[in-house]
N, C-alpha and C positions, 0 to 999 in steps of 0.2 A: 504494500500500500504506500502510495505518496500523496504527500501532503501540498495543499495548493493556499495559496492566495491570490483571492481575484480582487480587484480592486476596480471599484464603480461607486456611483454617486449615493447616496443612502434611499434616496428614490427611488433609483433603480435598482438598487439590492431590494427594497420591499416588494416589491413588482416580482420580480423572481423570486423573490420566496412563495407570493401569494399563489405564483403558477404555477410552482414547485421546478425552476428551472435556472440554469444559469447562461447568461449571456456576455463574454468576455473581449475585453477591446471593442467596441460598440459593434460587436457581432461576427468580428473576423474567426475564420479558423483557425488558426495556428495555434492559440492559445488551448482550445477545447479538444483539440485533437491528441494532444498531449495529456489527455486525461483518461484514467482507466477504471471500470465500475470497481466501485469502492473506494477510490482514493476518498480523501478525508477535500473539503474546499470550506476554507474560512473566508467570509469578507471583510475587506477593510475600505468605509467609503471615508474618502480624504475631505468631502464636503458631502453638504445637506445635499443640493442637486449642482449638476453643472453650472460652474462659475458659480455658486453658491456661496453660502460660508461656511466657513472651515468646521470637520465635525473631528476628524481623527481618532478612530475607535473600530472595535472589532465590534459586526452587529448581528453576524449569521454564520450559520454551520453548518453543515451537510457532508452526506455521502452522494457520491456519482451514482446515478441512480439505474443507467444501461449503458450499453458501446455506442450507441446510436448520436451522432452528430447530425441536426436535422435543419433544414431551413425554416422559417415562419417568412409567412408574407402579411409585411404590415403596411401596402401600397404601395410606395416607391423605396420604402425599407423594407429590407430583406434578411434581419440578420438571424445568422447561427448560433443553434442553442442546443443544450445538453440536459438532460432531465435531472434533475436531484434532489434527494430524500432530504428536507433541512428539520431539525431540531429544532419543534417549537419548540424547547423550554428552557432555553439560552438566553443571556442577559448581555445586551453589551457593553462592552468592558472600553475605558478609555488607553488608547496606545498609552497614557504618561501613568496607567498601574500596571502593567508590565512592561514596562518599554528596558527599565534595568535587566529584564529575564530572560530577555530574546537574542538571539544570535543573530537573527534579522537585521536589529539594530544596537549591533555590539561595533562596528566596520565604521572608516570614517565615512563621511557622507551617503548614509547609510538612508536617507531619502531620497534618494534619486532611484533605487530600487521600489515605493513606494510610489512611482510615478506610472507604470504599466504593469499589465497582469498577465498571467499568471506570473507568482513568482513562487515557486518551489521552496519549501518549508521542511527545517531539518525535523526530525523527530522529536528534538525536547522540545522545537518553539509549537507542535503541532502539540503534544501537551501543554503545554506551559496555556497557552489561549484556551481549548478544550476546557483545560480545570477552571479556567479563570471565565470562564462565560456560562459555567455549570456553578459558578458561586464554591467551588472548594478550594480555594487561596485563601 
């Protein structure tokens, strides 16, 4: 199993959650295809909605949910999307109470990886969020 971070606006993480779906890089493939049923996928939206204000916080969890990389047509949008099983009963957690835990952001300039998604998540930072969005920190 590996562990992802997708990274989207908090809008749009609710929006997939509510459709049980993840939509990465405003819908490009590269990102989703690189994921495998059961990986673990945490999000981090950087703001409320695009160009929005700043939110910085882990707010959804899931498991990949099939291999299936699929299109949606939403008119003149097209994008690709991935079904995923999310955990309602996760809380989310602000980047600045784990931010000392994570190996994510242990590295200098370690937001500029916080700028695109997915980003691949070692196994303690894929605990480390897990516990901490399940309230056992």
């Amino acid at each position: 199993m590996t562990a992802w971070l997708g990274i989207a606006s908090a809008e749009h993480v609710r929006r997939g959650v509510e459709l049980g779906i993840a939509q990465i890089g405003h819908g490009r493939r590269a990102g989703l295809v690189r994921m495998l049923l059961g990986d673990l996928l945490v999000h981090y939206p950087p703001r409320e909605t695009l160009g929005g204000s700043p939110l910085q916080g882990f707010t959804a969890i899931g498991r990949i949910a099939d291999e299936e990389v699929w299109q949606e047509d939403e008119g003149e949008f097209r994008p690709l999307r991935r079904r995923v099983d999310y955990d309602m009963s996760v809380q989310p957690v602000a980047l600045e109470v784990v931010r000392e835990d994570l190996d994510l952001t242990s590295g200098p300039h370690w937001g500029h990886r916080l700028r695109r998604g997915p980003v691949e998540l070692t196994t303690s930072d894929a605990g480390t969020l897990s516990a901490a969005m399940r309230g056992a920190r």
